[in-house]
C-alpha positions in Angstrom: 228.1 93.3 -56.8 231.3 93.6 -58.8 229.9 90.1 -60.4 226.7 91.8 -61.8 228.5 94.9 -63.3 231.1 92.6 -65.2 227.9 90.9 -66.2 225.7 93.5 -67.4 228.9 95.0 -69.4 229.9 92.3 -70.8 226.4 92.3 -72.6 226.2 95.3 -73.5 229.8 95.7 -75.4 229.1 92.2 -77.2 225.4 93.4 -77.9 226.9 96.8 -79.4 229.3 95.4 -81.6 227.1 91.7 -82.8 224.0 94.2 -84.2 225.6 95.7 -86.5 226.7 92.7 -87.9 223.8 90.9 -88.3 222.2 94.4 -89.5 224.2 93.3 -92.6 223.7 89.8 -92.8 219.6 90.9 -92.7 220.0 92.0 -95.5 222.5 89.9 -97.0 219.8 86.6 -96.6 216.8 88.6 -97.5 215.6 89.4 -93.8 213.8 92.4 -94.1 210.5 94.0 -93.0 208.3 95.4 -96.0 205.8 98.5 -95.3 202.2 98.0 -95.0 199.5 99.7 -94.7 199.5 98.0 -91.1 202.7 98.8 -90.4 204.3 102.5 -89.1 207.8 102.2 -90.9 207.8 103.8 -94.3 211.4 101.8 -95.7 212.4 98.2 -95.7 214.3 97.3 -92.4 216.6 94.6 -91.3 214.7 92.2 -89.0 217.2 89.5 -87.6 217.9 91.8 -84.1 217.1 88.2 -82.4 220.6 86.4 -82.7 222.3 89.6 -82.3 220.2 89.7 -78.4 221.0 86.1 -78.6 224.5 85.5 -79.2 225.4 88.3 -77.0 223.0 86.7 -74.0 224.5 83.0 -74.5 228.6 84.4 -74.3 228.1 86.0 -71.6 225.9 83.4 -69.2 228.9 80.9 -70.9 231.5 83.1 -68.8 229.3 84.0 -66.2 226.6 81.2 -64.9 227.3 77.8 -63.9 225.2 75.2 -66.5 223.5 73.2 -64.5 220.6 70.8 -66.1 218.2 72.7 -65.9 219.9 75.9 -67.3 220.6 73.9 -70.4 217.0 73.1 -71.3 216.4 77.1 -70.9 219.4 77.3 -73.2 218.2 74.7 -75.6 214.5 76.0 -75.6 216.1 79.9 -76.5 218.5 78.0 -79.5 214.9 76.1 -81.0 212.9 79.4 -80.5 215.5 81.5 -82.2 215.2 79.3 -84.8 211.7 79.3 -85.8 211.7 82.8 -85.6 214.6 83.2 -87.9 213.1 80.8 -90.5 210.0 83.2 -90.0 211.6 86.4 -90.8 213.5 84.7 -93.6 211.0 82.6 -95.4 207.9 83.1 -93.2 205.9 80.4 -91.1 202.4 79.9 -90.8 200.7 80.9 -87.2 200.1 76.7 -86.5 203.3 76.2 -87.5 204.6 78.9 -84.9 202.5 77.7 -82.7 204.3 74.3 -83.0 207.4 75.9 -83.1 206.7 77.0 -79.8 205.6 74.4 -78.0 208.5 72.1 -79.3 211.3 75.2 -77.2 208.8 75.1 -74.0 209.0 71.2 -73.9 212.4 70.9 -74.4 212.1 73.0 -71.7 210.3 71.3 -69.5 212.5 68.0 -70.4 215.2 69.4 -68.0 213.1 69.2 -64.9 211.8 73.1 -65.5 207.8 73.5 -64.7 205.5 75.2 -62.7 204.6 72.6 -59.7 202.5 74.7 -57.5 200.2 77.3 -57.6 199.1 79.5 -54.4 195.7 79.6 -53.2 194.7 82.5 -51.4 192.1 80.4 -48.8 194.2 77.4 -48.4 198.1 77.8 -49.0 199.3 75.4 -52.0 197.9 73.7 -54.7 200.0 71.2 -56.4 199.4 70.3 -60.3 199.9 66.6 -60.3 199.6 66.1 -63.5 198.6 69.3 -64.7 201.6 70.7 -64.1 202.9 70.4 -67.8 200.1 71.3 -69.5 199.8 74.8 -67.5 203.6 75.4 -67.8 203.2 75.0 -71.2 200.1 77.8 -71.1 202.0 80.4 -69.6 205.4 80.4 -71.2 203.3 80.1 -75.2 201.2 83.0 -74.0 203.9 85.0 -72.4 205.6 84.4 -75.8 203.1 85.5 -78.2 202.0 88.4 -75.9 205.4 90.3 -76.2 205.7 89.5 -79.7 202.3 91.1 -80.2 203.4 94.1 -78.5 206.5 94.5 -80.9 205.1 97.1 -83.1 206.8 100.4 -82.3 210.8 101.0 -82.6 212.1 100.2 -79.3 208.8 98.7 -77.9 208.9 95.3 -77.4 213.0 95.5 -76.5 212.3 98.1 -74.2 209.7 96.7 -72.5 211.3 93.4 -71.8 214.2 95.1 -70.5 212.0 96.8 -67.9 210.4 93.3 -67.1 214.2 91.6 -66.9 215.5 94.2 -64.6 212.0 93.4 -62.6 213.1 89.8 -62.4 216.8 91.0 -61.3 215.8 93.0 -58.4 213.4 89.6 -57.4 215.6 87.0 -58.0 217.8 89.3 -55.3 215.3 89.5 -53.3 215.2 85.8 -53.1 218.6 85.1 -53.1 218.5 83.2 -56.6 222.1 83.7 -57.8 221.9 82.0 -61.3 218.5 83.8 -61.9 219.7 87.6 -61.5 222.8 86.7 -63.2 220.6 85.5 -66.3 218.6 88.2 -66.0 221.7 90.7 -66.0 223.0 89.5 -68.9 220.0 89.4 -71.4 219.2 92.7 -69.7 222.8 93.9 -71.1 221.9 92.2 -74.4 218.7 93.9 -74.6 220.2 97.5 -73.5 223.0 97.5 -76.3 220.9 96.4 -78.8 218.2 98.9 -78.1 221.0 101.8 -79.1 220.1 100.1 -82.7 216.5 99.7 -82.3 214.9 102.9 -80.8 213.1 105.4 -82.9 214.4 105.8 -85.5 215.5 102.2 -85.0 218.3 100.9 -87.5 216.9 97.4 -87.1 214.1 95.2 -85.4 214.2 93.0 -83.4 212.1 90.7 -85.7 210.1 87.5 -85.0 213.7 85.7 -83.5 214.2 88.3 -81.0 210.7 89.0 -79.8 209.9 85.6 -79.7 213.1 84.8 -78.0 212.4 87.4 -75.3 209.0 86.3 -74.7 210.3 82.9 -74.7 213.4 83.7 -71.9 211.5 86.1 -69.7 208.7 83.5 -69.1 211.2 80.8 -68.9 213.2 82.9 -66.4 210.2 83.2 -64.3 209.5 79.4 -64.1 213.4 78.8 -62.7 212.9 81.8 -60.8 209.1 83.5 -59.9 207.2 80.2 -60.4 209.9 78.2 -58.6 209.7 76.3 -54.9 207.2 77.2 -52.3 208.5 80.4 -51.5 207.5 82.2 -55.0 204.6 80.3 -56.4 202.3 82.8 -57.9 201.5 83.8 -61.2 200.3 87.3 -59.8 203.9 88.2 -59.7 205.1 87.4 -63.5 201.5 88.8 -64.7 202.6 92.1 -63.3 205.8 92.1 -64.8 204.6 91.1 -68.5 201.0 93.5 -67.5 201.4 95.4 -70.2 201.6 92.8 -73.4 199.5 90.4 -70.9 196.8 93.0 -71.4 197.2 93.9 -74.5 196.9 90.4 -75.9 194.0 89.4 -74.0 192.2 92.6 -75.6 193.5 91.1 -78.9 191.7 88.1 -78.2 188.6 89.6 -76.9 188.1 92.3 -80.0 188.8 89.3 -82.4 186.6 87.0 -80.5 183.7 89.8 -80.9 184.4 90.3 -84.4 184.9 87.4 -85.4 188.3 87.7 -86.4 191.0 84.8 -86.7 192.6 84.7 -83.4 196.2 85.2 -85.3 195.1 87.8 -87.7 196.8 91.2 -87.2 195.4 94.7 -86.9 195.6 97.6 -85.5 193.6 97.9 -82.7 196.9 97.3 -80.2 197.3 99.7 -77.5 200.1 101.6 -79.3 197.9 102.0 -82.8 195.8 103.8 -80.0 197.6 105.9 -78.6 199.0 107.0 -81.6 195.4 107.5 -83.1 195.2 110.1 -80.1 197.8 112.2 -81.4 201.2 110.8 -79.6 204.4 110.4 -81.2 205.8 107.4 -82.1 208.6 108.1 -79.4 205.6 109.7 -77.1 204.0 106.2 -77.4 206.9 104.1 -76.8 208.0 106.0 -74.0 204.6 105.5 -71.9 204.6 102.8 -72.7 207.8 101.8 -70.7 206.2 104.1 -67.7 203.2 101.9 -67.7 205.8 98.3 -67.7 207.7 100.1 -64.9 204.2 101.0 -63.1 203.7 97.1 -63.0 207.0 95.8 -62.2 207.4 98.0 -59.3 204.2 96.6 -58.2 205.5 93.1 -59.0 208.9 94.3 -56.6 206.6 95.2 -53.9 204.4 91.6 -53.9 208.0 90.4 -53.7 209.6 92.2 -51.1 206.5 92.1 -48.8 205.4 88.6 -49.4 202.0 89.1 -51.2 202.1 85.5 -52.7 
């Protein structure tokens, strides 16, 4: 135990001090976030939160967890994620070329021996992917991805929310004995928690397309080496429930555009916290039910865990 509190420290003291920083290097390479009229900030804002979550993750899993293979393609996948979504929120990338982006970190990924190779069926025990192993991997990490960066609309939102879901994952990977897991989860936890100080209404920064992608990116990748890993935790029921809020949220993305024949990437706001503010929350109101409704899911995703629901 006395490992996971130097771990959780140590990310939130390096967190606290590196967003500051690169709150001033935002806006010293033009990373800012202009108000729209989709948007809910009213001034320009610093957007590159993302290394800051990421530098602040990487020292401390350098001090902390052992880097085996397949911890280095996580590492490497984060690193080429990071960097599309910097070049995003400095210059600005096209959806496809996100897209692409994307899929490069998740195989890169995969390149280190780290996939989803079974899936449980609730008749008939296992069912191993063969060849569609890849291919699905690749599914649920992009969408996990996208789905929390969809979500990061709100001061505080998408930050906090993946903090609930990476506190989820450490209480699993307990669960299931998976040392390296928790410890990852610890530390971007830490990252997450002292950059939120920055970040909640009225945050001083966001996290921009770098951090939320990077999240997404980690938490899905987190739950391959972990949720999704071996015959013991082979379920997506379990990683659904943690991400249920943006999982939701997307798919009702998709459907509303779908009906309306609406570019899949095309922004709006018809999200769940344009709704809820349209009913007369607050934008702190919103955020914070946000998190109850992400907490809601993991502890269901705790109690598949700890009961063996998979």
């Amino acid at each position: 135990m006395e490992l996971y509190v130097k771990v959780i420290l140590t990310a939130i003291l390096l967190s606290l001090v590196l967003t500051p920083l690169l709150r001033k290097l935002s806006y010293w390479v033009g990373a800012v976030d202009h108000p729209d009229t989709r948007k809910v900030h009213s001034r320009v804002m610093p957007r590159l939160g993302g290394p800051a979550v990421f530098l602040s993750f990487l020292t401390t899993v350098i001090l902390y967890v052992p880097l085996e293979r397949n911890f280095q393609g996580l590492l490497l996948g984060a690193l080429i994620i990071l960097l599309v979504g910097i070049i995003d929120d400095i210059r600005g990338l096209s959806p496809i070329n996100k897209l692409i982006g994307q899929i490069i970190a998740v195989l890169s990924f995969i390149s280190f021996g780290n996939q989803v190779e079974f899936l449980t069926n609730p008749f008939d025990g296992l069912f191993y992917l063969g060849a569609l192993s890849i291919p699905v991997t690749i599914f649920w990490m992009v969408g996990a991805t996208n789905a929390l960066n969809l979500i990061d609309g709100l001061d505080g939102l998408a930050s906090g929310v993946s903090g609930i879901a990476l506190f989820t994952f450490f209480i699993i990977a307990l669960i299931n004995q998976q040392v390296v897991v928790a410890i990852a989860a610890l530390a971007l936890l830490g990252s997450v928690i002292g950059f939120l100080k920055y970040n909640f209404y009225p945050a001083k920064i966001f996290l921009g397309d770098s951090g939320s992608l990077f999240l997404g990116y980690m938490i899905s990748g987190l739950s391959v080496m972990g949720l999704l890993k071996g015959v013991t935790m082979v379920t997506f029921i379990i990683p659904m429930l943690v991400l249920g809020v943006p999982i939701l949220d997307t798919f009702f993305a998709i459907v509303r555009r779908y009906k309306f024949k609406k570019p899949i990437f095309q922004a709006d706001k018809e999200h769940l916290h344009h709704k809820l503010l349209g009913l007369g929350l607050s934008h702190k109101q919103t955020v914070l039910f946000i998190y109850l409704l992400s907490a809601g899911f993991g502890i269901g995703a705790v109690l598949f865990a700890r009961n063996g629901f998979y």
